[in-house]
N, C-alpha and C positions, 0 to 999 in steps of 0.2 A: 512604571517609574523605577522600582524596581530594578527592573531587568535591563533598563539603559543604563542603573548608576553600576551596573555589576560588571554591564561589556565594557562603560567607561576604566573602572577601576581594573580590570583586565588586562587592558588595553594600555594603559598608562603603566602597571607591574613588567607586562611584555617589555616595553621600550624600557625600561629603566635599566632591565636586565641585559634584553640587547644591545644596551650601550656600555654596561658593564665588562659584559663579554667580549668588546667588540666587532658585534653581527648587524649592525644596528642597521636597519632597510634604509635604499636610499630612495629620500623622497623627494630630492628633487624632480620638477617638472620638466619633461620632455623637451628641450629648444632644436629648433632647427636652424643649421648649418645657414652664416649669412652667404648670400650668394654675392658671386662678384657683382665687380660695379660693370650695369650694362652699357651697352652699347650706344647706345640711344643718351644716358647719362652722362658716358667720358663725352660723346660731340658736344652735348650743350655746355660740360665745364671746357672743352676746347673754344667752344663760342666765348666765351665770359659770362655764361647765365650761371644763375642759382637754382634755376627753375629744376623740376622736375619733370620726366615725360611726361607724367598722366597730366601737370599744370599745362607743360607750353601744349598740348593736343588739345585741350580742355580750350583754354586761351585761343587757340588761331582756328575753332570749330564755331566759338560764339564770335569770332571779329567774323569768320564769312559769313553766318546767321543773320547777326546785324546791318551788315552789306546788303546780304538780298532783301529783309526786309524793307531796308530802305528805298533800294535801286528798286521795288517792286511796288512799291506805294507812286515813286516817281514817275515810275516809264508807265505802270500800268501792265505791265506784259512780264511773264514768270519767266519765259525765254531769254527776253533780254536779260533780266537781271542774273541771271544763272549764270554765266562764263564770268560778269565782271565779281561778283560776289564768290567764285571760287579762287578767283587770283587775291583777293584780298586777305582770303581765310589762308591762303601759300605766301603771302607775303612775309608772318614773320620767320617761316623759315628758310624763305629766301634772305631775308637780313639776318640770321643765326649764322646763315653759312656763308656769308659775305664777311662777317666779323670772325669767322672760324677758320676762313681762310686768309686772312688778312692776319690773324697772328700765328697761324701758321708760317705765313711767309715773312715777315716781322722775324721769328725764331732762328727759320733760315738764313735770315740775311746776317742774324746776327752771330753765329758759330764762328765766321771766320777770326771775327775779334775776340768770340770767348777763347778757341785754341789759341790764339798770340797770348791771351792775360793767363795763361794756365804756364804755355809755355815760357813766358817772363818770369813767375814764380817759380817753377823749377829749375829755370838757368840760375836764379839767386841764389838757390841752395833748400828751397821747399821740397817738402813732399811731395808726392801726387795727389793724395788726398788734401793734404792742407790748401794748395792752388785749387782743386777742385771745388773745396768747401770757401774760397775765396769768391765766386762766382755768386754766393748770393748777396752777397754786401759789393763787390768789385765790379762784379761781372757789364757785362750787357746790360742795358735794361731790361731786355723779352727775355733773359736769362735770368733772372733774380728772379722773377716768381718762379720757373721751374725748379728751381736749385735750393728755392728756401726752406726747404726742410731735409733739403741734402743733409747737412752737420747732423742733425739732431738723429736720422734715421741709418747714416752711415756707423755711428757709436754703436745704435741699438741691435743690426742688423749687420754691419759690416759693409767696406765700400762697394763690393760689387750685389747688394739684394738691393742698396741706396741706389745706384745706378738703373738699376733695371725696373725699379719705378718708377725714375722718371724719363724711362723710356716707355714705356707705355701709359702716363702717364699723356706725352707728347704725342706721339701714336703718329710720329711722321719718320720719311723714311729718309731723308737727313741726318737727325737727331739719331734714328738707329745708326746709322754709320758710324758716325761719331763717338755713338754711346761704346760699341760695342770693341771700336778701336782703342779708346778710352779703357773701358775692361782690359784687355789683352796688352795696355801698356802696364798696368794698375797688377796683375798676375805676374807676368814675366818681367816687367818694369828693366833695371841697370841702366844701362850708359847709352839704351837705343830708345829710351825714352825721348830724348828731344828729337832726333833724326827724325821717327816714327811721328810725333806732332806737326814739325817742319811740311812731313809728306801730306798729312793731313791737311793741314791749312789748305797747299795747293789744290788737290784734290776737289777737297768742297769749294773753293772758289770756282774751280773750271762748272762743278756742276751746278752751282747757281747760276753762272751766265748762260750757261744751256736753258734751265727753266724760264729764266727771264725771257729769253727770245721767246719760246715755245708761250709763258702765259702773254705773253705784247702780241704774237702772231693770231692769237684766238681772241681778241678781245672785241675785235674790231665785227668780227662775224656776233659774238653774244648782243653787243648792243644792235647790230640790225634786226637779229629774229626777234627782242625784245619789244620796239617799235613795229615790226611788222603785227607782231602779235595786238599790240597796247593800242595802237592808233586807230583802226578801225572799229573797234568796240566803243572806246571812246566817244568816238563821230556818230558812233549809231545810238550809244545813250543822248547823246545832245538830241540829236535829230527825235526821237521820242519821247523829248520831254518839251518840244519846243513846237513845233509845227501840229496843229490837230490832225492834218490828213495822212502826216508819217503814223502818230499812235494808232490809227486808227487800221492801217493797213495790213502792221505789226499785228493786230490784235485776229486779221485773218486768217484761215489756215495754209493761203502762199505766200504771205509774212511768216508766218511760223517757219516753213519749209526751209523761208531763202535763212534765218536765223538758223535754224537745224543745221542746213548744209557747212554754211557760214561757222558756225561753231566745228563740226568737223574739221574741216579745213584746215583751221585755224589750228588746231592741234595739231593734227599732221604734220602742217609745217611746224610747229614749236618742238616739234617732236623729232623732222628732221634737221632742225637748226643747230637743236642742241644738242644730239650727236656726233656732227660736222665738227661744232666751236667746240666740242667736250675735251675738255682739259684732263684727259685719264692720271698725268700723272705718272708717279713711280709706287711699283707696290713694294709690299712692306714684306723684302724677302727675311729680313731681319727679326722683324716684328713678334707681334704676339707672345703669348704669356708662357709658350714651350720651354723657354729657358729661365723663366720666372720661378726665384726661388717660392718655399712657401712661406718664408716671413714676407718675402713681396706681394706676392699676392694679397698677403692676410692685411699687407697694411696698405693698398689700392685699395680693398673695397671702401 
């Protein structure tokens, strides 16, 4: 007892001293550096979720779970129920990415009227930044959420680290164009700021009307492979829950087979469907975080 109150009292003399003197240890605990926001995290806040990956993978492993155990109880046969209960578990990220792209394109559409309201405000006699920070109260609609924290993060960081978050942020390759011509007016700015806008506008118009044909020409090929894929699964869950001598055949091992094959297949074609209809897109030559300051970065994650 002793000999604890004496290393206490020691110990307490040390630190009183080293803080006298100004030596005083630092004891802070260890943190480690937060890491950017991933990948996987910017698509779902690009969906409209709140979720988190580990939730939506957690989430759409129990909805195909519950799938088979259902479709397995039903049909009676694990083969069957296996293809329809993994499209169910892909479902909600086929609806993430339908709503992902859909205000993507939403975004898109709506640039050409945010350059006209920027460049209206500048012809009046505004800044660039002020017409810019106008966009979250004026703007577009599909522009007011990207831009709402434009004002407050342009003061903190300045217009162009405010800019380059909510290009990535966006993480399309529109929005870079924009963004980045935006920057380069907002720098070198003067009297070729409107001309420069003006050009603008046209520009992303001509290349919307390009995408437009390009997603209209694909669309009609996605819902075929999606019905080729969906209808014949369908018809065989009926058929196996309906008829005793279909479950019964299924439950054979050249029911299995024609199922085995059948599943194959099936992917195959879904696989080369969607390569065909695949909408690649424009990549993001602009993009990424290379020219992202580090107060950008810091305030993405």
């Amino acid at each position: 007892m002793r000999l604890l109150a004496a290393v206490l009292g020691g110990g307490a003399v040390y630190l009183l001293m080293a803080s006298f003197l100004g030596v005083a240890p630092n004891l802070e605990l260890p943190t480690r550096a937060r890491p950017q926001i991933s990948k996987r995290q910017l698509w779902l806040i690009q969906a409209g979720s709140e979720l988190t990956p580990r939730q939506f993978v957690t989430g759409s492993i129990a909805a195909g779970v519950a799938a088979f155990l259902l479709l397995a109880l039903v049909t009676q046969s694990v083969l069957i129920a296996l293809i329809p209960a993994i499209a169910v578990g892909l479902l909600p990220r086929a609806y993430y990415a339908r709503e992902r792209q859909k205000r993507i394109v939403e975004i898109q559409q709506a640039w050409p009227d945010g350059i006209r309201d920027i460049l209206a405000h500048v012809s009046s006699g505004a800044t660039l930044t002020r017409a810019l920070e106008s966009l979250a109260t004026d703007g577009p609609e599909a522009l007011r959420f990207a831009f709402s924290r434009f004002p407050l993060q342009a003061r903190m960081f300045g217009v162009v680290p405010a800019l380059e978050i909510v290009k990535e942020e966006l993480a399309d390759p529109t929005s870079d164009k924009v963004i980045e011509v935006l920057i380069l007016a907002h720098e070198y700015g003067g009297d070729l700021v409107q001309d420069v806008l003006r050009d603008l506008v046209d520009a992303i118009t001509e290349d919307l009307r390009v995408l437009e044909e390009i997603r209209t020409a694909g669309l009609e090929q996605r819902i075929e492979g999606f019905l080729v894929v969906v209808v014949p699964w369908a018809v065989l869950v009926f058929l196996a829950t309906v008829p005793p001598d279909y479950r019964a055949f299924y439950r054979t091992s050249t029911g299995q087979l024609v199922v085995v094959i059948g599943a194959v297949w099936a992917m195959v074609g879904l696989v080369v469907m969607r390569l065909i209809a695949r909408d690649r897109g424009e990549g993001r030559v602009l993009g990424g975080s290379a020219t992202t300051s580090r107060e950008a970065r810091e305030a993405v994650r």
